[in-house]
C-alpha positions in Angstrom: 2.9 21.3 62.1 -0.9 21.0 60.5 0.4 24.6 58.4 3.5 23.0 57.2 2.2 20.1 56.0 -0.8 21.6 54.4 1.9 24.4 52.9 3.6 21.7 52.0 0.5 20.2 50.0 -0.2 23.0 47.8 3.4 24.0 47.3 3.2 20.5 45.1 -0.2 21.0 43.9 1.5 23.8 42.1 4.6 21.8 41.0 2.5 19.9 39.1 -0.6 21.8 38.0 1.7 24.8 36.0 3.5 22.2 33.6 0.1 20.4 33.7 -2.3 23.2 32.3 1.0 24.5 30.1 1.5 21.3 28.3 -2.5 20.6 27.9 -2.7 24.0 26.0 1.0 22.2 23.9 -1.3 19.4 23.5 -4.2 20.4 22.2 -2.3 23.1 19.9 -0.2 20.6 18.2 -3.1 17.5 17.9 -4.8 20.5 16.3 -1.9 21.0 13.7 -2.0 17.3 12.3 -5.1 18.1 10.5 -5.1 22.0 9.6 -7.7 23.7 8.2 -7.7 23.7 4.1 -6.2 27.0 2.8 -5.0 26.0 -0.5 -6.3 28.6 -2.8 -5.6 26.4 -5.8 -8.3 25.1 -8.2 -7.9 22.1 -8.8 -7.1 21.4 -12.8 -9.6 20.5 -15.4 -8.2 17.0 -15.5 -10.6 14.5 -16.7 -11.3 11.8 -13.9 -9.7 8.2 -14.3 -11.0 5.8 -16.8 -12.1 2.5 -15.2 -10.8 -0.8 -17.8 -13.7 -3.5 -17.1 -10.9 -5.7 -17.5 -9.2 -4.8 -14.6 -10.0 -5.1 -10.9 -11.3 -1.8 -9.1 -10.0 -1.0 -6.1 -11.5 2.0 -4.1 -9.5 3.9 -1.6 -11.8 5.6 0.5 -11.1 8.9 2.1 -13.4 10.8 4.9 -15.0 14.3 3.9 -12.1 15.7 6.9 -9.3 13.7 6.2 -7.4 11.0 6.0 -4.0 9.6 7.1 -1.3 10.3 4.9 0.6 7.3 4.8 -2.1 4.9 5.4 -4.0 6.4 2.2 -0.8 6.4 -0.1 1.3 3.3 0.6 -1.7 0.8 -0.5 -2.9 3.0 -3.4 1.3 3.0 -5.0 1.2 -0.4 -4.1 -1.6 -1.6 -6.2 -1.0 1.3 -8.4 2.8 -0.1 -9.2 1.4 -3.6 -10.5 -0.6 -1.8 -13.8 -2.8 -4.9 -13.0 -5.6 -2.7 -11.6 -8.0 0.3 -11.6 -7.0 2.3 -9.0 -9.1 5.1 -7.3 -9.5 7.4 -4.4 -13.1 8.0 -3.6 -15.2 10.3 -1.4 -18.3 11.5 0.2 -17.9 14.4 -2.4 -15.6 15.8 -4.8 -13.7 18.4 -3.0 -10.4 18.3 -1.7 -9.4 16.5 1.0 -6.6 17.3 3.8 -4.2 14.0 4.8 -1.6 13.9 7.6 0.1 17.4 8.0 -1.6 19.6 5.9 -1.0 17.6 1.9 -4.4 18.4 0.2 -5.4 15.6 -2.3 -8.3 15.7 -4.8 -10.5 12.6 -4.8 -10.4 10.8 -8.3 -14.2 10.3 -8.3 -16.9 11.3 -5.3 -19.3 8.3 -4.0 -22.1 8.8 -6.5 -19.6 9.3 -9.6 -18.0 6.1 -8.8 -21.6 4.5 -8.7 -22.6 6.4 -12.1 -19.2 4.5 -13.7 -19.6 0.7 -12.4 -22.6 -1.4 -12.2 -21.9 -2.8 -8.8 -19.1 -2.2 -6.0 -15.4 -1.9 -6.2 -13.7 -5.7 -6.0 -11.2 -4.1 -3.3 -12.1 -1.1 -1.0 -9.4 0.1 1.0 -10.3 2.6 4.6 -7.7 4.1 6.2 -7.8 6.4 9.1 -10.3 8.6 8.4 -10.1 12.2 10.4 -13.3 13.5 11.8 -17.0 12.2 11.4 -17.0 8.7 9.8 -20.5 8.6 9.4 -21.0 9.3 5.5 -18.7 6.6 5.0 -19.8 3.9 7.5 -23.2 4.4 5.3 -21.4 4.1 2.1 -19.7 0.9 3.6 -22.6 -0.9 4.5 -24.2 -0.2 1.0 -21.2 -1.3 -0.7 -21.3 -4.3 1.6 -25.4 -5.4 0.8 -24.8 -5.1 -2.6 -22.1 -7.7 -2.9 -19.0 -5.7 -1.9 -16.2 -8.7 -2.5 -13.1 -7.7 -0.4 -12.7 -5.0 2.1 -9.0 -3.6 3.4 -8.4 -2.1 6.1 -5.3 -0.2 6.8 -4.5 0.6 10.8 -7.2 2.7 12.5 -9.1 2.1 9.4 -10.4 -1.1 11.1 -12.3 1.3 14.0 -14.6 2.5 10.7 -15.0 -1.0 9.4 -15.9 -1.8 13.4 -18.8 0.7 13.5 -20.3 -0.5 10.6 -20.9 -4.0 12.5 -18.8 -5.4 9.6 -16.4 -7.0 11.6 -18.4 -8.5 14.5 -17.1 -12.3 15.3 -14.2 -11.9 13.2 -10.6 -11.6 13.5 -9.2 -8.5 13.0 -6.3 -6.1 13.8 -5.3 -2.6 14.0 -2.4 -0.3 15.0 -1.0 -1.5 18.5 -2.2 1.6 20.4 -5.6 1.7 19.0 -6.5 -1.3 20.0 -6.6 -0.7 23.8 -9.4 1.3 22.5 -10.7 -1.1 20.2 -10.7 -3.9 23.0 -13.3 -2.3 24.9 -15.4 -0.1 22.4 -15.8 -3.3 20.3 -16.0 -6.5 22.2 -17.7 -8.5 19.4 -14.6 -8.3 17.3 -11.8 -11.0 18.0 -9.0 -8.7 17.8 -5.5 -10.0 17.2 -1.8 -8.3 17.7 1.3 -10.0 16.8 1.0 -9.8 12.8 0.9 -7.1 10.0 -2.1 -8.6 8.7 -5.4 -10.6 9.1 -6.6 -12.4 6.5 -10.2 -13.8 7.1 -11.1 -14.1 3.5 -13.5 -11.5 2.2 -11.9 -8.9 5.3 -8.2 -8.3 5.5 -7.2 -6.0 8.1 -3.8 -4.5 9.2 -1.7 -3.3 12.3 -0.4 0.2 12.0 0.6 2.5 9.3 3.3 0.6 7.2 1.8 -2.7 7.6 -1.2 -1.3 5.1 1.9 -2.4 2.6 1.6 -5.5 3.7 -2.1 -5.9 3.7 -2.3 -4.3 -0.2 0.3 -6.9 -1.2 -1.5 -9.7 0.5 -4.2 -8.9 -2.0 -2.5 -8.6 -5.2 -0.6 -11.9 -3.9 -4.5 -13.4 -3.7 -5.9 -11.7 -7.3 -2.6 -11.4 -9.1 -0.1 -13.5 -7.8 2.4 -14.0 -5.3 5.4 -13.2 -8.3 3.9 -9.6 -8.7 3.2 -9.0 -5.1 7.2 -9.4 -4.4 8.1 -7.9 -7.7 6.2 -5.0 -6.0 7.8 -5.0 -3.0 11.5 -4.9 -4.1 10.5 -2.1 -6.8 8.9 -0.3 -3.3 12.4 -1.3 -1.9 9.8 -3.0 1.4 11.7 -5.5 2.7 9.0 -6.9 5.4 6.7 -8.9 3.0 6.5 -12.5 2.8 4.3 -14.4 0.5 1.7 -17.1 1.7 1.4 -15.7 5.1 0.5 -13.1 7.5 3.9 -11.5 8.8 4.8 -11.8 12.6 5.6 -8.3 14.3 6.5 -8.4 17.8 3.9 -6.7 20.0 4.4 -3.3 21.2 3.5 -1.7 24.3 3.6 1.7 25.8 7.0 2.4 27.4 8.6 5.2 29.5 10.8 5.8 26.2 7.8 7.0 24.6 7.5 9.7 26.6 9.1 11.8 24.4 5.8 11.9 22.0 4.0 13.6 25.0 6.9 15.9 25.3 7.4 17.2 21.9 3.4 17.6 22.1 3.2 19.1 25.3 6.4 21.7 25.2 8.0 21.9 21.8 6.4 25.6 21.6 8.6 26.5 18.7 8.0 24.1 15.7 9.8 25.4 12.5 7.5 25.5 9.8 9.1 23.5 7.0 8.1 23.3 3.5 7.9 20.1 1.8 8.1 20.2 -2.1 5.9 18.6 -4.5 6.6 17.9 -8.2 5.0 16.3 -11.0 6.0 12.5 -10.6 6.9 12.2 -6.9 5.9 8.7 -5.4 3.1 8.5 -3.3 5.1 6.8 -0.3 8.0 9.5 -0.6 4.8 12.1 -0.1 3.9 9.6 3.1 7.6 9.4 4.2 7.5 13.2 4.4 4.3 14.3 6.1 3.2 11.4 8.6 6.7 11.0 10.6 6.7 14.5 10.8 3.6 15.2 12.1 1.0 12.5 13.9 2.1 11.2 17.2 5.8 12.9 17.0 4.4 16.5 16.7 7.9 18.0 15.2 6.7 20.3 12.3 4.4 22.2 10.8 4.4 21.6 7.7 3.3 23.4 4.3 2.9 21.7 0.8 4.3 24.3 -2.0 4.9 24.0 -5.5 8.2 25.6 -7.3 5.3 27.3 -9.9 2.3 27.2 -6.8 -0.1 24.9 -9.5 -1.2 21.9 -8.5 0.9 18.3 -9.7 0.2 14.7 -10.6 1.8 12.0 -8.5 4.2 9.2 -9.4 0.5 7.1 -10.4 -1.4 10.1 -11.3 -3.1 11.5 -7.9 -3.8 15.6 -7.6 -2.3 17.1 -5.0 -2.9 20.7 -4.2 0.1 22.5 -2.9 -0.9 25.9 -0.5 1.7 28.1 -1.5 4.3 28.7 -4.4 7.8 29.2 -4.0 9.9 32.7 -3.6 13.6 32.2 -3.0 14.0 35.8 -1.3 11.4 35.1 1.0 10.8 31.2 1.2 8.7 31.4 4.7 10.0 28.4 5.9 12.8 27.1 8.1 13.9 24.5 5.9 12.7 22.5 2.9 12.2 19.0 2.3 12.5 17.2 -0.8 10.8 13.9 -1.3 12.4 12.9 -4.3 14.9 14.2 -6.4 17.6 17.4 -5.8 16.2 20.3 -5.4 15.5 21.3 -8.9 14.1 24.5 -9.4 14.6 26.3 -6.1 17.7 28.7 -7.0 19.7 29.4 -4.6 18.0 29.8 -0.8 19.3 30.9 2.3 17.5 28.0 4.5 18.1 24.3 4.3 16.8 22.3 1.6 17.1 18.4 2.6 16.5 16.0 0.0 14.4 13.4 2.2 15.8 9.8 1.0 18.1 7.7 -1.3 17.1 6.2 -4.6 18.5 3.0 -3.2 16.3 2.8 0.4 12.6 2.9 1.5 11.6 6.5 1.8 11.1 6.2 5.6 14.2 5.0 6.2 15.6 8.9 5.0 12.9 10.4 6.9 14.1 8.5 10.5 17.9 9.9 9.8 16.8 12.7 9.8 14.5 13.0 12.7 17.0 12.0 14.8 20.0 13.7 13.0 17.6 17.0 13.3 16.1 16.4 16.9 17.4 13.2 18.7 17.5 9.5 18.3 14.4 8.8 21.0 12.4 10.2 18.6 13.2 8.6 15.5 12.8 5.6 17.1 9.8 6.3 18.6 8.3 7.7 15.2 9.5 4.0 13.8 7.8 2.1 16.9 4.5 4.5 15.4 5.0 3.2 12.1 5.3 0.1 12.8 8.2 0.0 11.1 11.0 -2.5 11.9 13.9 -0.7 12.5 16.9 -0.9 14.6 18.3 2.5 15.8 22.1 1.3 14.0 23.1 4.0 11.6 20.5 6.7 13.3 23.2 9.6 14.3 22.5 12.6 16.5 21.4 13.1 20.1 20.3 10.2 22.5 17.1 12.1 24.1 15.6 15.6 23.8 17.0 16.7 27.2 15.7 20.5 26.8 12.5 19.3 26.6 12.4 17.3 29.2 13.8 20.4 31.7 10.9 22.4 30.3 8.2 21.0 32.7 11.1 20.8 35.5 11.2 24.7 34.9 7.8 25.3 35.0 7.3 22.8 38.0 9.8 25.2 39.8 7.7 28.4 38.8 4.7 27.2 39.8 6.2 26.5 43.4 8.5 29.1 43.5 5.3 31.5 42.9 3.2 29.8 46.0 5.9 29.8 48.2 6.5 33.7 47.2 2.8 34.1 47.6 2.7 32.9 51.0 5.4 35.0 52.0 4.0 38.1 50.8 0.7 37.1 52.6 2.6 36.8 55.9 4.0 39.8 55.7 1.2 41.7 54.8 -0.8 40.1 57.6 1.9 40.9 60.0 1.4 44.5 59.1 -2.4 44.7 59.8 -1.8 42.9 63.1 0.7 45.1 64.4 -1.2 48.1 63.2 -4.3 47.3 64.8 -4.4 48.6 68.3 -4.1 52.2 66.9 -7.7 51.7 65.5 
């Protein structure tokens, strides 16, 4: 009986350890993808760097020496960016290129010290996003922007963890994406952190919930410096529908849910990304660029994706950023699975033999193409799960396709039934064999 049950024991130790170690190694593989390494041989062009009006208000985006969320970088820069009411920058530790969500490689406007060399004292607005890898040039830069007068600091999402290790939220209010801040409770006590609403607004410190609500946040402050009328001109240009003026907007509070298991399992055992290509072109808007890396990519794990250019140079944004594509583009042998277009038809491609899916409507919020078709392409559970990441409020009417990724949920099943099918033949072959030397052993 005390065999059994111990044959018992292992035969489920096995059941779970194979899928376990399997989807670890997914795990790691694919958290490794959201941020590949740099490979873009392009130079970047001999553009001259922006010209800063003293008659405007600066506003710095900052962005870490490793990387930076896509969407949480783009959405308040094209926000402030859309009013022609400010200066608007990205800024670095230095001036080389820097890698957001998914692999879109964006060339700073100005480095730290060249944005020192242009104004006599700090930005009016700095804006941190989720930064990707060590934080600790920039928590530096923060803390010197800060003792030298630094008026009004944004944060966007996880942004709010940087602004937390430079001690410049202690005893304040604050807010971050919904998952972080499990994290956030515990690593920083001293901050009174909120959940509930897109923004915080404790005067000279406004901080957001995740991703999408950094629109929120960037109109908050042009609401405050330029007016509420050009903060919801804004939005309705942006086609954001979420923003109200004069107050912080309520969100209902997320939690973990068994639903949201299907993040771990496209991360775990979706072994076969495709690799899809997503097109840039002089003039695409920096939220279309957002709407096509970060859904794809960071916590839904569905792509791997790879910026190209139809001519392979680099191209100027909607609001003039440099983006850096890795690759140009060859009809008779494309290298990708399918191609998606932030904005536009696909002009210039020629005729392809793979899929070329322009991402969105002229008349809808760039996201709202990129959930239709996450869950036209893979299943409903994840598009909705990619929105609940976002922070994005929408309802899963109108999102078409299958209800839950059902072959990857049998893929740890499988492998949970290899790992015990293997012990149970293991210990058959054992007992054989030992039956063998027993009954052979007399003759010694």
């Amino acid at each position: 009986m005390r065999r059994r049950i111990v044959r018992i024991l292992v035969v489920a130790v096995a059941a779970l350890v194979v899928p376990a170690a399997v989807g670890a190694l997914g795990v790691r593989r694919a958290t490794d993808e959201v941020y590949p390494d740099r490979v873009s041989g392009v130079a970047p062009p001999a553009w001259s760097a922006p010209v800063l009006d003293p008659g405007r208000p600066t506003v710095a985006i900052v962005l870490g020496s490793a990387g930076a969320n896509v969407a949480d970088t783009l959405a308040p820069y094209e926000v402030f960016a859309a009013t022609g009411r400010f200066n608007v920058v990205t800024v670095a530790p230095t001036p080389d290129p820097v890698t957001l969500t998914g692999g879109l490689d964006l060339v700073p406007d100005l480095s730290f010290a060249q944005l020192a060399a242009r104004m006599a004292g700090p930005p009016d607005v700095i804006v941190v996003p989720q930064l990707h890898g060590p934080t600790s040039d920039v928590v530096r830069w923060l803390r010197a922007q800060r003792r030298q007068g630094a008026p009004l600091l944004l944060s966007v999402c996880v942004g709010a963890e940087v602004l937390a290790d430079a001690g410049l939220l202690d005893g304040r209010p604050a807010t971050s994406h919904w998952l972080k801040l499990i994290g956030l409770r515990r690593s920083h006590r001293d901050v009174r952190w909120t959940e509930g609403v897109r923004f915080v607004d404790d005067g000279d410190v406004v901080s957001t919930a995740g991703v999408l609500s950094g629109i929120d946040g960037a109109l908050r402050v042009v609401e405050r410096l330029v007016g509420a009328a050009e903060a919801e001109r804004v939005s309705r240009e942006l086609r954001w529908s979420g923003y109200r003026p004069g107050e912080p907007v309520a969100i209902a509070g997320a939690r973990p849910a068994p639903r949201d298991l299907v993040a771990l399992l496209s991360a775990a055992y979706r072994w076969n990304r495709p690799t899809t290509g997503v097109l840039l072109a002089d003039g695409v808007g920096e939220i279309e660029l957002a709407a096509a890396f970060r859904p794809y990519t960071e916590l839904s794990y569905l792509a791997r994706l790879e910026a190209f250019s139809v001519d392979g140079r680099a191209v100027r944004s909607r609001h003039g950023l440099t983006f850096l594509p890795r690759s140009g583009w060859n009809p008779a042998e494309p290298g990708f699975d399918r191609v998606l277009v932030p904005t536009g038809g696909p002009a210039g491609l020629g005729d392809t033999s793979i899929p070329v899916h322009p991402l969105h409507r002229a008349d809808e919020f760039p996201v709202d193409g990129a959930l239709r078709d996450i869950a036209g392409t893979y299943d409903v559970a994840t598009a909705r799960w990619v929105a609940k990441s976002l922070q994005y409020p929408v309802p899963d009417q109108g999102l078409g396709g299958p209800r839950w990724p059902w072959r990857l949920t049998a893929a740890p099943l499988l492998l949970a039934g290899v790992g015990a099918a293997a012990v149970i033949l293991l210990g058959r072959v054992r007992r054989r064999l030992g039956g063998h030397v027993r009954l052979g052993a007399p003759n010694r």
